[in-house]
C-alpha positions as CSV (number, residue, x, y, z in Angstrom):
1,X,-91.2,-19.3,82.1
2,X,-90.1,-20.3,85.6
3,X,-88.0,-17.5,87.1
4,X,-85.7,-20.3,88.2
5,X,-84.6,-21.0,84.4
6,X,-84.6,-17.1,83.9
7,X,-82.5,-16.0,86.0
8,X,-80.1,-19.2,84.9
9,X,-80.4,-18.3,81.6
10,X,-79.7,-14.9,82.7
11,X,-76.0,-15.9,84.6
12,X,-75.0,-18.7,81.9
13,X,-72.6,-15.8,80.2
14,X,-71.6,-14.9,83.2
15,X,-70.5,-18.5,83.9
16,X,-69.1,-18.8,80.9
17,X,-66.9,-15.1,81.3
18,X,-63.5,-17.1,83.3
19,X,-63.6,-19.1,80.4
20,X,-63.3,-16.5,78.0
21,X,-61.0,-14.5,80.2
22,X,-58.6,-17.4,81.1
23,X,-58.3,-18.4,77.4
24,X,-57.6,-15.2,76.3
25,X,-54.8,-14.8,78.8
26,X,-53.5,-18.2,78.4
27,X,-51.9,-17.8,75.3
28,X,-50.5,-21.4,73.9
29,X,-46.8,-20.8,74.7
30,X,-44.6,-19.1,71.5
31,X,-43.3,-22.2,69.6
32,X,-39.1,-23.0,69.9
33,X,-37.7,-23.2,66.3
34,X,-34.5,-25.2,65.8
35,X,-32.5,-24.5,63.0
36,X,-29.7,-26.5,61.4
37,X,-26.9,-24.8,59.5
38,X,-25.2,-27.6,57.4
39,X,-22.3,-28.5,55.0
40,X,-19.8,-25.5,57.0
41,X,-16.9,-25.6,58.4
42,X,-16.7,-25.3,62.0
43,X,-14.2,-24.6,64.5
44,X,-16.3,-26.1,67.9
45,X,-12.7,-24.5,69.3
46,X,-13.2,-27.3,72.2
47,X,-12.5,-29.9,69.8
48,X,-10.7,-30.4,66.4
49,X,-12.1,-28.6,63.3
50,X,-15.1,-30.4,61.4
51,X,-15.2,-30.5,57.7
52,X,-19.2,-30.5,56.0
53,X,-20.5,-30.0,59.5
54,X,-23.6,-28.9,61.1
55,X,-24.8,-26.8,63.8
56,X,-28.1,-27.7,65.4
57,X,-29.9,-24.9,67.2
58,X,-32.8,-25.0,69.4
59,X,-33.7,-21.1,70.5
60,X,-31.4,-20.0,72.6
61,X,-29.1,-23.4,72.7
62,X,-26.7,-25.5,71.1
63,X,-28.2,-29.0,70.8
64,X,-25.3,-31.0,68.5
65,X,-22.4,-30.1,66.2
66,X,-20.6,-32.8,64.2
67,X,-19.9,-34.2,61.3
68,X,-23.3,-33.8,58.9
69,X,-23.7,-37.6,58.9
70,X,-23.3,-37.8,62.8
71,X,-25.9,-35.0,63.8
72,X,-29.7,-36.0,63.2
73,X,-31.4,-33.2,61.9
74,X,-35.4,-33.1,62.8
75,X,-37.8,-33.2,60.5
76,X,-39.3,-30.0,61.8
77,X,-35.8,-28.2,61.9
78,X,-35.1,-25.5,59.6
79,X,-32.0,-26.2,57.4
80,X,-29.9,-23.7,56.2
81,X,-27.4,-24.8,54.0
82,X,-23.6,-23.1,55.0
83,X,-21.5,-24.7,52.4
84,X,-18.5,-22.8,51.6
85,X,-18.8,-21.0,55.0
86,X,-16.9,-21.2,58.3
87,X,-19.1,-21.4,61.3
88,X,-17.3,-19.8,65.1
89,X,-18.0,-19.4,68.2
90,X,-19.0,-16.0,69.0
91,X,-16.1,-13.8,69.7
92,X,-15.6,-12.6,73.6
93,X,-13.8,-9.0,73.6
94,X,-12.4,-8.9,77.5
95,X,-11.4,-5.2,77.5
96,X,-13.7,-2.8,75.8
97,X,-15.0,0.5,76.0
98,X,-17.5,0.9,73.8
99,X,-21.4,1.8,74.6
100,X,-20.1,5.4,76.2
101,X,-18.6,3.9,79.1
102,X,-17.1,6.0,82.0
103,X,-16.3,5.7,85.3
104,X,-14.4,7.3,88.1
105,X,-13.8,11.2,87.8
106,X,-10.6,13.2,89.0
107,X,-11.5,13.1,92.7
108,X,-9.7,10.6,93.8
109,X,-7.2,7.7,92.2
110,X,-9.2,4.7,94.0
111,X,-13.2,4.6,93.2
112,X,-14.3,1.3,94.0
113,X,-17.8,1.8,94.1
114,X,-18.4,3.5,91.1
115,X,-20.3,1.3,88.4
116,X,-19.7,1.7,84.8
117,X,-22.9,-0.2,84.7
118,X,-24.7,3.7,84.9
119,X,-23.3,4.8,82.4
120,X,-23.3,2.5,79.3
121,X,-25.2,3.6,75.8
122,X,-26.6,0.4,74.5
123,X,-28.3,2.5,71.6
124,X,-24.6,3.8,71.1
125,X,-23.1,2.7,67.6
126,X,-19.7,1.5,68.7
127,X,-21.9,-1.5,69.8
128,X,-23.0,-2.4,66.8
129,X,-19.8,-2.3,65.0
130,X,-18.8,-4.8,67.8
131,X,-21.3,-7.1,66.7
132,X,-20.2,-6.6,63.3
133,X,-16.9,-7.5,64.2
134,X,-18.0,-10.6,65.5
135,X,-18.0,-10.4,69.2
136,X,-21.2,-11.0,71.2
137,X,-19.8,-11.1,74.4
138,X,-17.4,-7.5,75.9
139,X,-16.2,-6.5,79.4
140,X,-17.2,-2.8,79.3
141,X,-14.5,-1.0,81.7
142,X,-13.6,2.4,82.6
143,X,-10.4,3.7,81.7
144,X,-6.6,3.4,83.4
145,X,-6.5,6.6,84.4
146,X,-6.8,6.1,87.9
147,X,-5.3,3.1,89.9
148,X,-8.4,1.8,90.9
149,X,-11.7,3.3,88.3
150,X,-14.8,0.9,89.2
151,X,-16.9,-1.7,88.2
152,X,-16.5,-3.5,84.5
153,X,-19.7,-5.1,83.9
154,X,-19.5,-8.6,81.3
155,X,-22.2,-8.0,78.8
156,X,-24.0,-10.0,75.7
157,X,-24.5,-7.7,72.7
158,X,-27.9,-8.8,72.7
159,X,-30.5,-6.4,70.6
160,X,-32.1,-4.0,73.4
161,X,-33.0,-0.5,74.8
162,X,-31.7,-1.1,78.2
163,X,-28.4,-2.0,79.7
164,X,-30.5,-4.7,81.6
165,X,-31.4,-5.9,77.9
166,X,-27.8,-7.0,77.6
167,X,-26.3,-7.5,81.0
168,X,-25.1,-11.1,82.3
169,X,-26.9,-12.9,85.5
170,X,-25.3,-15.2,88.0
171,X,-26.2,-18.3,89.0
172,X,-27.2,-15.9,92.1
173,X,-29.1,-13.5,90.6
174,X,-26.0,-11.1,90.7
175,X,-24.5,-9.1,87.7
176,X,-21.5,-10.5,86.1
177,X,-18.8,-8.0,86.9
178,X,-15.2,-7.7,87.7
179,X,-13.3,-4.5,88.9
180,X,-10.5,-1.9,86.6
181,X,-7.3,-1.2,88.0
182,X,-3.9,0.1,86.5
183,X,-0.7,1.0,86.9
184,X,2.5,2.7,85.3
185,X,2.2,6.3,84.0
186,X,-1.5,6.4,83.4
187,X,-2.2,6.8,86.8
188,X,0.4,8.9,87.5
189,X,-0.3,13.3,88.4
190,X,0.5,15.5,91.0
191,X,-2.8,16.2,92.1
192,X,-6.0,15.8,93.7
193,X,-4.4,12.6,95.7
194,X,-3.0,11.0,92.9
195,X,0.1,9.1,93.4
196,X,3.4,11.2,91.8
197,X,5.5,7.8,91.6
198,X,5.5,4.2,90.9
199,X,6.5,3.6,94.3
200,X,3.5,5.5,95.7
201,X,0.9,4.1,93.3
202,X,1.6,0.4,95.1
203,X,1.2,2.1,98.2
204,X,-2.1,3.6,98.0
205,X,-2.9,0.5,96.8
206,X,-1.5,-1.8,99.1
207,X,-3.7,0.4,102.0
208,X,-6.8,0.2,100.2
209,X,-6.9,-3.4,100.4
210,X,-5.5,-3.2,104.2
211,X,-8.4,-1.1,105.1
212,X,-10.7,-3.8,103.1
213,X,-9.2,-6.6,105.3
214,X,-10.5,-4.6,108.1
215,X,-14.1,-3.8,107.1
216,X,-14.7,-7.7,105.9
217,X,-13.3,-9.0,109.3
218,X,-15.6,-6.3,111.1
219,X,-18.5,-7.4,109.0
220,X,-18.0,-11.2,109.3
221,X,-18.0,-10.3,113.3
222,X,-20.7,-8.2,113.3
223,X,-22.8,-10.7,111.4
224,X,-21.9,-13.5,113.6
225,X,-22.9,-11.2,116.9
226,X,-25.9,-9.3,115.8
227,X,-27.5,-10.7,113.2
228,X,-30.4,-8.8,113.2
229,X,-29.1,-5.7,112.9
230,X,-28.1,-3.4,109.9
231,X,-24.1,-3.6,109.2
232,X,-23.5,0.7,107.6
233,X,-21.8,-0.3,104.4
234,X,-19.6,1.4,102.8
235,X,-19.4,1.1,98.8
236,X,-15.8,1.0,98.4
237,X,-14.5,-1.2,100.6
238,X,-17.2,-3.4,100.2
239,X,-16.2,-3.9,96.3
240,X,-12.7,-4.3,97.8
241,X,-13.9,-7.0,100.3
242,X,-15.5,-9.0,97.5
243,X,-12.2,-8.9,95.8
244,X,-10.9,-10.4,98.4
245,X,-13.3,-13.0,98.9
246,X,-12.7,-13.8,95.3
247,X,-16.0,-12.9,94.2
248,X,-14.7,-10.8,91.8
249,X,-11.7,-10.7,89.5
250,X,-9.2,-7.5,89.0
251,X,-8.9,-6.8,85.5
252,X,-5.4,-4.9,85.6
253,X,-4.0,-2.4,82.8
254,X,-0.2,-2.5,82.7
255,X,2.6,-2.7,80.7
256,X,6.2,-2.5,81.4
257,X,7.6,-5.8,83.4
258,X,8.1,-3.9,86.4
259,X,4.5,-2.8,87.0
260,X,3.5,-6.5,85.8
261,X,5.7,-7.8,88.5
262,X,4.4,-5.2,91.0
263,X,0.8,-6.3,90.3
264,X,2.1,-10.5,90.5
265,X,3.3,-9.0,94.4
266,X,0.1,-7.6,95.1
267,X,-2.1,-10.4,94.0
268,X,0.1,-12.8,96.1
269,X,0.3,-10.6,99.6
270,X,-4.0,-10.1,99.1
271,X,-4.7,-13.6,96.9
272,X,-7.4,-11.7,94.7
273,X,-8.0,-13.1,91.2
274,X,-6.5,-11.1,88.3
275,X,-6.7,-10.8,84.7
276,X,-3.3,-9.4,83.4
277,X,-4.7,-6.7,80.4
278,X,-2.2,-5.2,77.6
279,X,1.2,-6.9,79.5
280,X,3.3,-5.6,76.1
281,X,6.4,-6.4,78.0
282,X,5.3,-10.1,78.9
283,X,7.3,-11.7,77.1
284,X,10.4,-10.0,79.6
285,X,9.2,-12.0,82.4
286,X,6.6,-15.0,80.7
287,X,8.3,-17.0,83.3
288,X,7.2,-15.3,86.0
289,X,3.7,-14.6,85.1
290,X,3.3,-19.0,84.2
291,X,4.2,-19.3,88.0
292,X,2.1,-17.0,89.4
293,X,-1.0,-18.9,86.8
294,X,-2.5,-15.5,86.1
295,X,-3.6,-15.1,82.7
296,X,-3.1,-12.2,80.2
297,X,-5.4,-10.6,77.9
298,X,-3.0,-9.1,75.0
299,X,-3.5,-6.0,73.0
300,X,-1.6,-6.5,69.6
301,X,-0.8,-3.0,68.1
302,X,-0.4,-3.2,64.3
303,X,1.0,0.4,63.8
304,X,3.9,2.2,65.8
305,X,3.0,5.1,68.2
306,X,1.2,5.3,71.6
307,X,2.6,5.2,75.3
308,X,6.3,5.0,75.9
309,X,5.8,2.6,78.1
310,X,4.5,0.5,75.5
311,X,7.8,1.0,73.5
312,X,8.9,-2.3,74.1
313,X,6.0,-4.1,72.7
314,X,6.3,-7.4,71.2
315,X,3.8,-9.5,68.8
316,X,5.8,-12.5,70.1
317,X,4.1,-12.3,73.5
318,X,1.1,-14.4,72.4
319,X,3.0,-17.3,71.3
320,X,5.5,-16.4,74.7
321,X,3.0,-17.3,77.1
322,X,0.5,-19.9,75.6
323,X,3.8,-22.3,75.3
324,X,3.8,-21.9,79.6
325,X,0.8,-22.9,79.6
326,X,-0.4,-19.5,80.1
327,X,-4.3,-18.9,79.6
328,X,-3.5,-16.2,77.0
329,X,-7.0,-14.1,75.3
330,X,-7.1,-10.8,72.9
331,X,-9.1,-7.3,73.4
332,X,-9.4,-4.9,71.3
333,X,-9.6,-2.1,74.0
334,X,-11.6,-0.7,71.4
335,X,-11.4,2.7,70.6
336,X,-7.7,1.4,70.8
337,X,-8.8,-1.4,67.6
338,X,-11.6,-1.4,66.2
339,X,-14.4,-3.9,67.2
340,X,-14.3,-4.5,63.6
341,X,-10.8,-6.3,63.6
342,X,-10.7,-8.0,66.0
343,X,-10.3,-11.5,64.3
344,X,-6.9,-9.4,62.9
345,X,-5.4,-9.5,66.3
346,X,-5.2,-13.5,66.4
347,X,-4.1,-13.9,62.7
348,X,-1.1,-11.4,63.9
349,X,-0.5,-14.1,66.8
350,X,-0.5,-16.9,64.4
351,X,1.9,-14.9,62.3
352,X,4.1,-14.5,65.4
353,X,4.2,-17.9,66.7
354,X,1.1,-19.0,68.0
355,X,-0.9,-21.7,67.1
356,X,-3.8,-21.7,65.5
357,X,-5.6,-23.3,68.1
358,X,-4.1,-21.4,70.4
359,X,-5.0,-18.4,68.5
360,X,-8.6,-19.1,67.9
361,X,-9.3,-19.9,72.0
362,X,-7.6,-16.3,72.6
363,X,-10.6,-14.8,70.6
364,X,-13.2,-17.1,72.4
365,X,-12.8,-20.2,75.5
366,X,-9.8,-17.8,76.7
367,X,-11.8,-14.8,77.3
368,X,-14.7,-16.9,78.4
369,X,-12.2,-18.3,80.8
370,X,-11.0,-15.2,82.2
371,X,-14.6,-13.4,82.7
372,X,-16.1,-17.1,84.4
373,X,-18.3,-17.6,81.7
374,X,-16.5,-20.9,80.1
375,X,-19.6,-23.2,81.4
376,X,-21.9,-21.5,78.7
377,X,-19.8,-19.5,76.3
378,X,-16.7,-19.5,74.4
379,X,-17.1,-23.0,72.4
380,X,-19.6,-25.2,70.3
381,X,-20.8,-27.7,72.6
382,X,-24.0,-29.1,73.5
383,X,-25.6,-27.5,76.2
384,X,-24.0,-24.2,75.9
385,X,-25.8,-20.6,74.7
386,X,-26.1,-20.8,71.2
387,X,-23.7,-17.5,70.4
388,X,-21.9,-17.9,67.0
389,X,-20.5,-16.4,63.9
390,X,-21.0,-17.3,60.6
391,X,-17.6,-16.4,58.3
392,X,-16.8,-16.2,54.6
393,X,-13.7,-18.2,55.0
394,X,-10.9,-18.7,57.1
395,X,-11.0,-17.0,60.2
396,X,-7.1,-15.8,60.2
397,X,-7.3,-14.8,56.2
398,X,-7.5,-11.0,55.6
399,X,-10.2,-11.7,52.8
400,X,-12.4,-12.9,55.5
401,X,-15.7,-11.3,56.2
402,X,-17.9,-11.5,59.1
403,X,-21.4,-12.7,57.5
404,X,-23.6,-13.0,60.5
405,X,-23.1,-12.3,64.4
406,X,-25.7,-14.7,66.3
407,X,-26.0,-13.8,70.3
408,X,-28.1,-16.8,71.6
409,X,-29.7,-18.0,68.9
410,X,-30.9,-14.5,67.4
411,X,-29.2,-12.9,64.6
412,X,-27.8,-9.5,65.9
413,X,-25.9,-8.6,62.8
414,X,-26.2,-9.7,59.0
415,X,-23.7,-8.5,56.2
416,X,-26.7,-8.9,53.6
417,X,-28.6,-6.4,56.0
418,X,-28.5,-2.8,54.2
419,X,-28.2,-1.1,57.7
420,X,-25.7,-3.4,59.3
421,X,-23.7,-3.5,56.2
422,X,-23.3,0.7,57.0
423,X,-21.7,-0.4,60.3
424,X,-19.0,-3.3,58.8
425,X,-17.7,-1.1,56.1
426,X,-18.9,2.3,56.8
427,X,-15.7,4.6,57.7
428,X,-15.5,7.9,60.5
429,X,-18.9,9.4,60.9
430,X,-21.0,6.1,59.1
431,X,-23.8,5.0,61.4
432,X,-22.8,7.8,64.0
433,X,-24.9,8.3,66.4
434,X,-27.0,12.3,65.6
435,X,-23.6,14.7,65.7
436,X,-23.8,18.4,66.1
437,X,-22.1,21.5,67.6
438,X,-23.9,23.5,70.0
439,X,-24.4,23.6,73.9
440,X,-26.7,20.6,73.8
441,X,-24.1,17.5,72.2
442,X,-21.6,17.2,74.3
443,X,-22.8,15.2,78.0
């Protein structure tokens, strides 16, 4: 044999090895599935209620929902008959604390630049009695102890071992986040630069954002004039400065109608964007608040007891403020209510005066609304992430159970689910996270 056709007999496998290689790394690409759930009823909370409707899903989005004669079903699609079932969008909780969150310490009332982003728990279990509740969508915040305690961060309650499992992205690449602050007695001690008075809460607040005026103005100048060079950042009053840009909204903890008027003063000497959270005297001054167009994110206690402050507490403030026109959402501020109840808090607005409709886009498009999100959550539309719950029956009836919790097309919680069931109806210490006494279980 010619050493020619040897030594090409020789390479052929070699030739042949990108081939191999390349086909082995080139996967075909994982198939999308699209599911249809039909025969339900659905609230698309966008538009009026459908009776024997379907849902089409295709991954992660909502392709249709109508009437089951309008919506073509493919032929590949897999059906999943919901008759006797109420379909939802997935519920968006816009003051939480669950996953362990915590944010500024005792050092100081105003902590801008602390993130409760480094210090959330995804594997913690309040989590996944959230998604049992129904919400796939939380703003995680600190707590109003301090006038100012950090970064919120809006997360999915997506299945995942990270906090960047579950965070929200940007159009720009940024985390979704706002920013805590409170007033009234919270925030209130005689120590460590705390502010002793109402008075003197406003004005260490009022400073903060002076200073912040003064570092964006030096920044904008600096970038203008030396472009090249490195502007020395400073954490806190950048946070501030994006506030003031209106990147980023103020979700604000207060309750008596003076601090909520105190808060309506600030936000119209600095123009930030705020999110009024708790307001239980709102219905004092519901004027006030529909001319300023801030909305409120209400708490709706269902036993007596807490903060004085809160004394005056009425269920009527939901039905108060959406008749302004108010953009008017729930939280459960959960420890505060549990995750688990949160449909409860709408069915106590109905029962007070609000409408159902109303009602049902304080548990969802409201929320959305108020965290920026409304382009892809908070309703059943076409286009939008396919986050969803699947009820028993009426959403506002006690006997209702949450059946299934879907966060963009996967299904994060399932009654039917031995271990998720532990979550939905487990009482104090069920699905706890490994509890014990010692010098090792407490940080």
């Amino acid at each position: 044999m010619r050493p020619r056709k040897l030594i090409a007999i020789a390479l052929a496998p070699l030739l042949l090895l990108p081939f191999f290689f390349s086909s082995a790394q080139e996967s075909p690409p994982l198939e999308v599935k699209i599911r249809a759930y039909t025969n339900a009823t659905i609230y698309p909370v966008s538009s009026p209620r459908i009776e024997k409707g379907t849902l089409l899903i295709k991954g992660d989005t909502i392709l249709a929902v109508g009437p089951g004669k309008e919506v073509k079903i493919p032929a590949d699609a897999e059906v999943i008959d919901a008759s006797g079932k109420t379909i939802i969008p997935g519920l968006i909780c816009t003051h939480s604390h669950i996953g362990s969150v915590a944010g500024g310490d005792y050092s100081s009332p105003i902590q801008p630049e602390v993130r409760v982003l480094d210090s959330i728990d995804v594997r913690n279990t309040s989590i996944d009695k959230a998604r049992a509740g129904g919400i796939t969508t939380a703003n995680l915040m600190s707590g109003s102890g301090h006038l100012l305690s950090g970064q919120t961060i809006y997360l999915k309650l997506r299945k995942g071992n990270t906090v960047e499992d579950l965070f929200i992205e940007q159009p720009d690449g940024t985390i979704a986040y706002g920013v805590k602050m409170a007033n009234g007695t919270n925030s209130i001690r005689d120590n460590g630069g705390f502010p002793g008075t109402r008075g003197k809460s406003a004005a260490l607040v009022r400073q903060k954002f002076i200073d912040a005026r003064a570092y964006l103005e030096k920044r904008r100048k600096h970038q203008k004039e030396k472009p090249d060079e490195a502007f020395e950042r400073d954490l806190a009053l950048e946070t501030l400065a994006d506030i003031l840009e209106g990147k980023r909204t103020v979700h604000h903890h207060t309750h008596r109608h003076d601090d909520i008027l105190t808060v309506l003063r600030l936000k119209e000497e600095f123009g930030f964007k705020v999110v009024l959270h708790h307001v239980s005297e709102a219905w004092k001054v519901a004027d006030e608040i529909a001319a300023a167009k801030v909305p409120c994110s209400l708490i709706f206690l269902d036993s007596p007891g807490g903060k004085l402050e809160a004394r005056d507490f009425e269920w009527k403030n939901g039905a108060e403020l959406s008749k302004r026109g108010v953009v008017t959402a729930f939280h459960t501020d959960d420890p505060i209510n549990d995750s688990r109840w949160f449909l409860r808090n709408a069915a106590v607005g109905v029962r007070a005066g609000m409408s159902r409709q109303k009602a049902l886009e304080g548990l969802t498009l409201a929320g959305a609304k108020m965290l920026d999100l409304d382009q892809s959550i908070g309703s059943l539309d076409p286009g939008k992430q396919a986050d969803f719950v699947i009820l028993s029956g009426d959403p506002f009836s006690i006997y209702t159970r949450v059946l299934e919790t879907h966060v963009e097309g996967e299904k994060v919680f399932d009654l039917e689910n031995p271990s998720d069931r532990l979550f939905a109806e487990g009482g104090y210490g069920a699905g706890h996270n490994r509890e014990a006494s010692g010098c090792c279980f407490y940080r």
